[in-house]
N, C-alpha and C positions, 0 to 999 in steps of 0.2 A: 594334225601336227602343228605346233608351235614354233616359229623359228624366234629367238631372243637374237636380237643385234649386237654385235660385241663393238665394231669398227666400223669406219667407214667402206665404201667398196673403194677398190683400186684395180689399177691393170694386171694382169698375171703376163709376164714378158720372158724370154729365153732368161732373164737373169734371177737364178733361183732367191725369195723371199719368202720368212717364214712367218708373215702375218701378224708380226708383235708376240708372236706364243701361242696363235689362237691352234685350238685342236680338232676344228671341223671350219670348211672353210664352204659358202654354198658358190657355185659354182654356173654362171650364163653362157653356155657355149655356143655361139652363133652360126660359125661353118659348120659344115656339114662332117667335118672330122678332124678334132683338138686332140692332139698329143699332148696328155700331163705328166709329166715326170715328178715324182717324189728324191728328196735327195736328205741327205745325214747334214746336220750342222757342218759337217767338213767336207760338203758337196760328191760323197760317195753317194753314188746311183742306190736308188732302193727299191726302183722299179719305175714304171711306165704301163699307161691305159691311152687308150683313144676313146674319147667321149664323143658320141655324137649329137645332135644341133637339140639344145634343152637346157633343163634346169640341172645340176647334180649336185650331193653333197660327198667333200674327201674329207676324211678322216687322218687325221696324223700328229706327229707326238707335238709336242710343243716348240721343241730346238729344231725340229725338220723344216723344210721346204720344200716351194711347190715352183716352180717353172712350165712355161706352156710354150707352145707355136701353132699355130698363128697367137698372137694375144687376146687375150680373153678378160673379162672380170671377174670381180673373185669378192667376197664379201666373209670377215670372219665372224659366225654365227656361233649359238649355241642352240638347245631346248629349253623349252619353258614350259611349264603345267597349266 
Protein backbone atom coordinates (compact mmCIF):
# COMPACT_ATOMS: atom_id res chain seq x y z
CA UNK A 1 0.00 0.00 0.00
CA UNK A 2 0.80 3.43 -1.05
CA UNK A 3 -0.16 6.39 1.27
CA UNK A 4 -0.07 9.79 -1.08
CA UNK A 5 0.15 12.81 1.36
CA UNK A 6 -2.63 15.39 0.96
CA UNK A 7 -1.67 17.82 4.25
CA UNK A 8 0.26 18.54 6.68
CA UNK A 9 -0.23 16.42 10.06
CA UNK A 10 -1.93 18.31 12.92
CA UNK A 11 -3.36 17.54 16.28
CA UNK A 12 -6.89 15.72 16.50
CA UNK A 13 -8.14 17.63 19.90
CA UNK A 14 -11.99 17.45 21.59
CA UNK A 15 -12.64 20.19 18.96
CA UNK A 16 -14.14 18.46 15.94
CA UNK A 17 -12.10 19.39 12.37
CA UNK A 18 -12.69 18.29 9.09
CA UNK A 19 -9.23 18.20 7.58
CA UNK A 20 -9.62 20.84 4.67
CA UNK A 21 -12.15 17.93 3.00
CA UNK A 22 -9.76 15.35 3.12
CA UNK A 23 -11.66 11.77 3.07
CA UNK A 24 -9.26 9.41 4.82
CA UNK A 25 -7.37 10.69 7.41
CA UNK A 26 -4.19 8.25 8.79
CA UNK A 27 -4.32 8.20 12.11
CA UNK A 28 -1.03 7.75 15.25
CA UNK A 29 -2.61 6.69 18.32
CA UNK A 30 -0.13 6.67 21.11
CA UNK A 31 -2.18 5.69 24.39
CA UNK A 32 -3.29 2.73 24.85
CA UNK A 33 -7.12 3.64 24.19
CA UNK A 34 -8.18 6.88 21.73
CA UNK A 35 -11.74 7.53 21.52
CA UNK A 36 -12.46 9.05 17.78
CA UNK A 37 -15.64 10.51 17.32
CA UNK A 38 -16.94 11.08 13.72
CA UNK A 39 -19.44 14.13 13.54
CA UNK A 40 -21.77 15.85 10.42
CA UNK A 41 -20.77 19.32 9.46
CA UNK A 42 -23.40 20.48 12.00
CA UNK A 43 -21.49 18.59 14.83
CA UNK A 44 -24.28 15.71 14.90
CA UNK A 45 -22.71 12.54 16.47
CA UNK A 46 -22.12 9.81 13.66
CA UNK A 47 -20.57 7.64 15.74
CA UNK A 48 -17.43 6.73 17.96
CA UNK A 49 -14.55 3.83 18.03
CA UNK A 50 -11.76 3.34 20.34
CA UNK A 51 -8.51 2.92 18.73
CA UNK A 52 -5.90 1.21 20.14
CA UNK A 53 -1.99 2.32 20.59
CA UNK A 54 -1.01 2.21 16.31
CA UNK A 55 -1.23 3.34 13.19
CA UNK A 56 -5.12 3.64 11.59
CA UNK A 57 -6.81 4.88 8.67
CA UNK A 58 -10.68 6.71 9.05
CA UNK A 59 -12.48 7.12 6.29
CA UNK A 60 -15.28 9.94 6.09
CA UNK A 61 -17.20 12.19 3.74
CA UNK A 62 -15.51 15.45 3.20
CA UNK A 63 -17.80 18.05 5.08
CA UNK A 64 -17.39 15.50 8.31
CA UNK A 65 -15.24 15.66 11.23
CA UNK A 66 -13.23 13.89 13.30
CA UNK A 67 -12.54 14.79 17.09
CA UNK A 68 -10.54 12.63 19.66
CA UNK A 69 -9.42 12.48 23.62
CA UNK A 70 -6.69 12.14 24.56
CA UNK A 71 -5.18 14.10 21.36
CA UNK A 72 -3.83 12.42 18.83
CA UNK A 73 -2.29 13.25 15.20
CA UNK A 74 -3.93 12.93 12.43
CA UNK A 75 -2.50 13.31 8.85
CA UNK A 76 -4.98 13.76 5.58
CA UNK A 77 -3.84 11.07 3.12
CA UNK A 78 -4.95 9.37 0.09
CA UNK A 79 -3.78 6.09 -2.35
CA UNK A 80 -1.51 6.17 -4.74
CA UNK A 81 -0.45 3.26 -7.49
Amino acid sequence: MIIDIKGAEASITSTASNFSGARLIKINATAAATVVTLTTAADAAIGTTTLLAGTHLIAKSPTDKIACAPTINGTPVGFAN
